[in-house]
TORSETOR-41979 format. One record per residue (C-alpha): x, y, z; residue in one letter; residue number from 1. Coordinates in nm, 2 decimals. Each point is the difference from the previous one (the first is absolute). Example, Ala and Ser with C-alpha at 12.3 -4.5 7.8 and 13.67 -1.06 7.14 Angstrom:
2
<px:1.23	py:-0.45	pz:0.78	res:A	n:1>
<px:0.14	py:0.34	pz:-0.07	res:S	n:2>
END
This chain:
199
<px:0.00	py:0.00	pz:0.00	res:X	n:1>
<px:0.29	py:0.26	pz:0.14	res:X	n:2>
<px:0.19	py:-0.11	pz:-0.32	res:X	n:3>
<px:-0.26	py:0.05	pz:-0.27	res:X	n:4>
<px:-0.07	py:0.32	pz:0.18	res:X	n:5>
<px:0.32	py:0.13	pz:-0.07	res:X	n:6>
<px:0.07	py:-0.14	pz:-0.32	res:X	n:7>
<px:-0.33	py:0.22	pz:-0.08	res:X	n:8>
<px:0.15	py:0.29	pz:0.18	res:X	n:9>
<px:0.30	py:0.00	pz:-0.23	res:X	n:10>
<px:-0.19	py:-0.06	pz:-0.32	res:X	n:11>
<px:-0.21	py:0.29	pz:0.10	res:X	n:12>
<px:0.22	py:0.22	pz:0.14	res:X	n:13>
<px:0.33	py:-0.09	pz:-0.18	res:X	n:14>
<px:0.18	py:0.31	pz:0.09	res:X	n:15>
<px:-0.03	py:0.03	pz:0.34	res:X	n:16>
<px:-0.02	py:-0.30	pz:0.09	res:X	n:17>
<px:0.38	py:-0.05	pz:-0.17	res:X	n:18>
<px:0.16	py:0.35	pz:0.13	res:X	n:19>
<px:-0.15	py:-0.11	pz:0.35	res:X	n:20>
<px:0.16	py:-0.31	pz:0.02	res:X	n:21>
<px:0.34	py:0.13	pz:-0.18	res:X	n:22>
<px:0.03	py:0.24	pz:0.27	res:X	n:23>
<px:-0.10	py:-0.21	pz:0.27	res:X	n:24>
<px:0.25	py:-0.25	pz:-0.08	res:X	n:25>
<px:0.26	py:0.26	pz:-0.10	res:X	n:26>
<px:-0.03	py:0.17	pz:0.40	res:X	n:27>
<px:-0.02	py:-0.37	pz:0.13	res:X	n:28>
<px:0.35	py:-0.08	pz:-0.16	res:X	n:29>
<px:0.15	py:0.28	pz:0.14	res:X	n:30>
<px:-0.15	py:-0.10	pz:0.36	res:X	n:31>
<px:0.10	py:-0.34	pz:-0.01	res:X	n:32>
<px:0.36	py:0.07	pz:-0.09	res:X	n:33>
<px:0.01	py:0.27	pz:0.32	res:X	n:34>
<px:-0.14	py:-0.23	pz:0.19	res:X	n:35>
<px:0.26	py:-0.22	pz:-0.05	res:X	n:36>
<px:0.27	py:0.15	pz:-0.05	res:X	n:37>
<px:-0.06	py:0.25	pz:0.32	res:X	n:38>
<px:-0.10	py:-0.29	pz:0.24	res:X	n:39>
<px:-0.06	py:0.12	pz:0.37	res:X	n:40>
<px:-0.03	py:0.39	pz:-0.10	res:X	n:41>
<px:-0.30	py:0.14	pz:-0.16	res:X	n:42>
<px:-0.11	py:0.01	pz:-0.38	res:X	n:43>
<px:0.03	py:0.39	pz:-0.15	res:X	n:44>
<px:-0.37	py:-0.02	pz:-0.06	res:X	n:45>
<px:0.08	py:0.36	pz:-0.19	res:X	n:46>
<px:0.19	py:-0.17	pz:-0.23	res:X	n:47>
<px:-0.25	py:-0.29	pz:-0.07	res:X	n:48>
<px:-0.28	py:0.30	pz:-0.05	res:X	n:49>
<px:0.28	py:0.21	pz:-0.26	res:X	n:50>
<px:0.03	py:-0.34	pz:-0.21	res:X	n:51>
<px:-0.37	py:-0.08	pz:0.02	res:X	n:52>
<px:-0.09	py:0.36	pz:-0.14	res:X	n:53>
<px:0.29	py:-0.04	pz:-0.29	res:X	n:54>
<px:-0.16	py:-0.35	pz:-0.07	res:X	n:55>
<px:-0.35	py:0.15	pz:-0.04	res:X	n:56>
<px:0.04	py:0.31	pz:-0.12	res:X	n:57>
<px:0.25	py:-0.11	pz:-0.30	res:X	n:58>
<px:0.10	py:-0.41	pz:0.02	res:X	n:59>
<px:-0.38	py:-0.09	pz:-0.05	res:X	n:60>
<px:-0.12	py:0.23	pz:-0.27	res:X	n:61>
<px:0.30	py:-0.03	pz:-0.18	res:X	n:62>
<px:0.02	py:-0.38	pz:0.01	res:X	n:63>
<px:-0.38	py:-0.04	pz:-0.09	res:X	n:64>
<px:0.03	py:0.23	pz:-0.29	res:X	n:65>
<px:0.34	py:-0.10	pz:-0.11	res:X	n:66>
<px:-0.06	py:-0.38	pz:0.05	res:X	n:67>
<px:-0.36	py:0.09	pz:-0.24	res:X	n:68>
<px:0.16	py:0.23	pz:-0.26	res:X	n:69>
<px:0.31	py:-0.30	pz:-0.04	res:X	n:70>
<px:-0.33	py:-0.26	pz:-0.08	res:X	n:71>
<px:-0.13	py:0.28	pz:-0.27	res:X	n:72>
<px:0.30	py:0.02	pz:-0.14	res:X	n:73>
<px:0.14	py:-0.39	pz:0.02	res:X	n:74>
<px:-0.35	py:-0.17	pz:0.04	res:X	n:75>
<px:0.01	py:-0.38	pz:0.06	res:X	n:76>
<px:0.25	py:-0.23	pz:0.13	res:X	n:77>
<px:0.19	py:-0.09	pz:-0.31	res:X	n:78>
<px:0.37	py:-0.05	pz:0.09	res:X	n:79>
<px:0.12	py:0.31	pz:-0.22	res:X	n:80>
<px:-0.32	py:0.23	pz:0.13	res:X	n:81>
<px:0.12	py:-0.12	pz:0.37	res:X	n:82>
<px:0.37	py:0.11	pz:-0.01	res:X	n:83>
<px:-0.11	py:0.28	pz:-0.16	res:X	n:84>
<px:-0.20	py:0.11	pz:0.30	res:X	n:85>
<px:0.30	py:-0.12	pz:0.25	res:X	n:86>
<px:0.26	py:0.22	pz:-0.17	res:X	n:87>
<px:-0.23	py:0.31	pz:-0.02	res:X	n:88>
<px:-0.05	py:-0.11	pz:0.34	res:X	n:89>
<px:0.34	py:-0.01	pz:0.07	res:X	n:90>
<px:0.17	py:0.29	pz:-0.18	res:X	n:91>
<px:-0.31	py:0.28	pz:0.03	res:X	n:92>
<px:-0.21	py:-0.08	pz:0.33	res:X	n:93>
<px:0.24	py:-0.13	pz:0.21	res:X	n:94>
<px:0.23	py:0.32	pz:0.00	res:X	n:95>
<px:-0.29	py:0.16	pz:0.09	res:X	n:96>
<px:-0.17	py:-0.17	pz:0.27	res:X	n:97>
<px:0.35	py:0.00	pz:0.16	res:X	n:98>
<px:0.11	py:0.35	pz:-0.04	res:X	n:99>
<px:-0.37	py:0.12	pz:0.12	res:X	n:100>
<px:0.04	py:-0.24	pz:0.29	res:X	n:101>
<px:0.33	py:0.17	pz:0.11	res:X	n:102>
<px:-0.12	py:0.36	pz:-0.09	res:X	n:103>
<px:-0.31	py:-0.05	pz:0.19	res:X	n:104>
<px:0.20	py:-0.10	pz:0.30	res:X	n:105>
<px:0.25	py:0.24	pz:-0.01	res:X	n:106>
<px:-0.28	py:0.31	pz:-0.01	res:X	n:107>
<px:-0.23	py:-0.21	pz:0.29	res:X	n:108>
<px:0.32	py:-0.05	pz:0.25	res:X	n:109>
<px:-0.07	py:0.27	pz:0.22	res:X	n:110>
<px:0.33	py:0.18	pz:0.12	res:X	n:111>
<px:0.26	py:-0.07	pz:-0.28	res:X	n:112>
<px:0.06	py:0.22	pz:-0.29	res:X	n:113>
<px:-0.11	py:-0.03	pz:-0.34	res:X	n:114>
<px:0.33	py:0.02	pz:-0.13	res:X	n:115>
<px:0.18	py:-0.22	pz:0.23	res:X	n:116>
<px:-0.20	py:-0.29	pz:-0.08	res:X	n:117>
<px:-0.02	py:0.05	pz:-0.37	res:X	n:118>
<px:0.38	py:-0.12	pz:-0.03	res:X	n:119>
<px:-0.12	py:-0.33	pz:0.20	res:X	n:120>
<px:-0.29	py:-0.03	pz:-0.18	res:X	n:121>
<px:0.14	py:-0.04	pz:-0.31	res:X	n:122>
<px:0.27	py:-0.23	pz:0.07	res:X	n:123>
<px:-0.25	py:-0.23	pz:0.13	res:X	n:124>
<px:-0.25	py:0.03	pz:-0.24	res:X	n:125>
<px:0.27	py:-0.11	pz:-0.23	res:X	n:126>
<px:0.11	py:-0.26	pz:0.21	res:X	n:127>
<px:-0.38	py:-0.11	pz:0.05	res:X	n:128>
<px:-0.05	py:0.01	pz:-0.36	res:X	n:129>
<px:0.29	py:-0.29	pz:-0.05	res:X	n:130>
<px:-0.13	py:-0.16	pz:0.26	res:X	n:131>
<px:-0.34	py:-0.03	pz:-0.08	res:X	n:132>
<px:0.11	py:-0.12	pz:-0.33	res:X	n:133>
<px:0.06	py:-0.33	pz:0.13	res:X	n:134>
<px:-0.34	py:-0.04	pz:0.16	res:X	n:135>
<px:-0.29	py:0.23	pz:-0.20	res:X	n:136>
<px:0.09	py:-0.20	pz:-0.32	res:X	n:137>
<px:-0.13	py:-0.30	pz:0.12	res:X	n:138>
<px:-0.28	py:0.11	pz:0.23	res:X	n:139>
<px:-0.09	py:0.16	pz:-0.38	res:X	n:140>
<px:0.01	py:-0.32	pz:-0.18	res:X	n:141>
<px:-0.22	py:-0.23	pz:0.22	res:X	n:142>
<px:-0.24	py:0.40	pz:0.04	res:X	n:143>
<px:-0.01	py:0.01	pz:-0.37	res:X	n:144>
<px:-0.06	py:-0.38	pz:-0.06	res:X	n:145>
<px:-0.18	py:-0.14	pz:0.25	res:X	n:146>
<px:-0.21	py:0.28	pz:0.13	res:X	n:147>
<px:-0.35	py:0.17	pz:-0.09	res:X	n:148>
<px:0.05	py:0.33	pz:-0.09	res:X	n:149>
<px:-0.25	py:0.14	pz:0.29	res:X	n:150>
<px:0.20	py:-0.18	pz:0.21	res:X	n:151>
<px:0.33	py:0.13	pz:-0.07	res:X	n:152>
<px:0.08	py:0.29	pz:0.21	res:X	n:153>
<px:-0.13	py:-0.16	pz:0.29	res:X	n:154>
<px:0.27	py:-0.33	pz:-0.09	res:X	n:155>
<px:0.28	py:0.30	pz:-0.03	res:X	n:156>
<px:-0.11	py:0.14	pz:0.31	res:X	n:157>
<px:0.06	py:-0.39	pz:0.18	res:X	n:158>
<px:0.35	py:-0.01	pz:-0.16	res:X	n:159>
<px:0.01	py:0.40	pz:0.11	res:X	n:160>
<px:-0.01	py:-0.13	pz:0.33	res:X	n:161>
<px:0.34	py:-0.21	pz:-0.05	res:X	n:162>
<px:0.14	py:0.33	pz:-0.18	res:X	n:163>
<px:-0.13	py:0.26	pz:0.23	res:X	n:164>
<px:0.20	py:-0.16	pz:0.30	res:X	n:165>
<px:0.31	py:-0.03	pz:-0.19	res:X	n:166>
<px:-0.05	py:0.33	pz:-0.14	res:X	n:167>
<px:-0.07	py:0.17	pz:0.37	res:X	n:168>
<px:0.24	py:-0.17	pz:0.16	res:X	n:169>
<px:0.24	py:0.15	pz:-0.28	res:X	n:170>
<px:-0.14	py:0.37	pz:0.01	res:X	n:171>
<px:0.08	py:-0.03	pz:0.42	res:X	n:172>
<px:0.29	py:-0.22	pz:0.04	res:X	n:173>
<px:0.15	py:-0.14	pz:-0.34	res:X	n:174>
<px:0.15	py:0.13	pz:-0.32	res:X	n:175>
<px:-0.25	py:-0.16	pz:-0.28	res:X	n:176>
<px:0.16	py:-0.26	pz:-0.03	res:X	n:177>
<px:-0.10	py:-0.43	pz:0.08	res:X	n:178>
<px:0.36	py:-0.02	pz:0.14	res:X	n:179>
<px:-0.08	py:0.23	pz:0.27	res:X	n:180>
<px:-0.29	py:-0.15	pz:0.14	res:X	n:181>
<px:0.18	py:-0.35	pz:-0.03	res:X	n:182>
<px:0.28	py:0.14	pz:0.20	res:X	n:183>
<px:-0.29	py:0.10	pz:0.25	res:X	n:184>
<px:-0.19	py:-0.36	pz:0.00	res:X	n:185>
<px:0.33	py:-0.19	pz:0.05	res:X	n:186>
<px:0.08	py:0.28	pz:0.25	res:X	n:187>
<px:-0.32	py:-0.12	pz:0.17	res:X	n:188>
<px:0.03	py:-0.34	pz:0.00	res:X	n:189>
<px:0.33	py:0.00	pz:0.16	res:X	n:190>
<px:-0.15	py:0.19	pz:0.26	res:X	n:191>
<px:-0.25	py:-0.24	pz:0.07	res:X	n:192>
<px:0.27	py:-0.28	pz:-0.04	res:X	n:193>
<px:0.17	py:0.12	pz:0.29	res:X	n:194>
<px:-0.32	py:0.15	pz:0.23	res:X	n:195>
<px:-0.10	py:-0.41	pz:-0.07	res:X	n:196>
<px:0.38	py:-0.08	pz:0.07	res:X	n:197>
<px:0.04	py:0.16	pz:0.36	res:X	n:198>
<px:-0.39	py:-0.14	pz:0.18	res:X	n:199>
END
């Protein structure tokens, strides 16, 4: 019943119902990775609040229109029409959804200068970009293959969730790149290792 409801909800409301759950699960990723990686201290619910607007105010809309104009453009899933869409993907909306996640939390961080941050900002959004290329593609492919198109920003937004706590974690404590947040894992886990070594 709850699951037909819904399925109605989207079909009806498509929009919404897609930039909703996008930014949802875009502010959830950036919860869970404070929450884990600042155990015992409390989360920077400002923070969470700063990504959520970025997510709903941009990452949504653009997503459901960019995801919508790609299927006008490429319609289908033929394999040329399909990596066509993930290398316009790639090489136009990515750059963007990055750099407007960094420039929307550079002018929402209350107390740091414009300027100061831009400098960061850009070296991580460049980093990010590299980065991302190993995991967008392929959250793309199965997106573009697999899934309906009404269905699509909300699947983006799931995988968002993965990408958003990378991505947050980078903006507060990495450099863009998957080797820094490696280095913080394995950092972790040796951590644990020994807390687990000395009861």
């Amino acid at each position: 019943m709850a699951g037909a409801l819904v399925r109605g909800g989207v079909r009806r409301f498509p929009w919404l119902c897609n930039v909703l759950l996008y930014g949802g699960l875009f502010a959830a990723g950036d919860a869970a990775q404070q929450l884990w990686r600042r155990r015992g201290q409390s989360p920077d619910w400002a923070q969470t609040r700063r990504v959520a607007l970025v997510a709903l105010a941009f990452h949504g809309n653009f997503s459901y229109v960019w995801l919508r104009a790609l299927e006008r453009a490429l319609p289908g899933r033929r394999p040329l029409a399909v990596v066509g869409k993930v290398l316009c993907d790639q090489l136009l909306g990515a750059p963007v959804a990055v750099l407007a996640f960094y420039t929307g939390e550079c002018r929402r961080r209350p107390g740091t200068a414009i300027s100061g941050q831009r400098g960061r900002a850009i070296t991580n959004d460049s980093f990010s970009f590299q980065t991302g290329l190993m995991y967008w593609p392929f959250v793309q492919l199965s997106n573009f293959i697999l899934v309906p198109v009404y269905l699509r920003t909300a699947y983006t937004g799931l995988c968002g969730f993965v990408w958003a706590a990378f991505i947050c974690f980078s903006q507060q404590s990495g450099d863009g790149t998957a080797k820094s947040a490696f280095i913080w894992l394995q950092r972790e886990k040796v951590n644990a290792d020994e807390e687990s070594s000395e009861k």
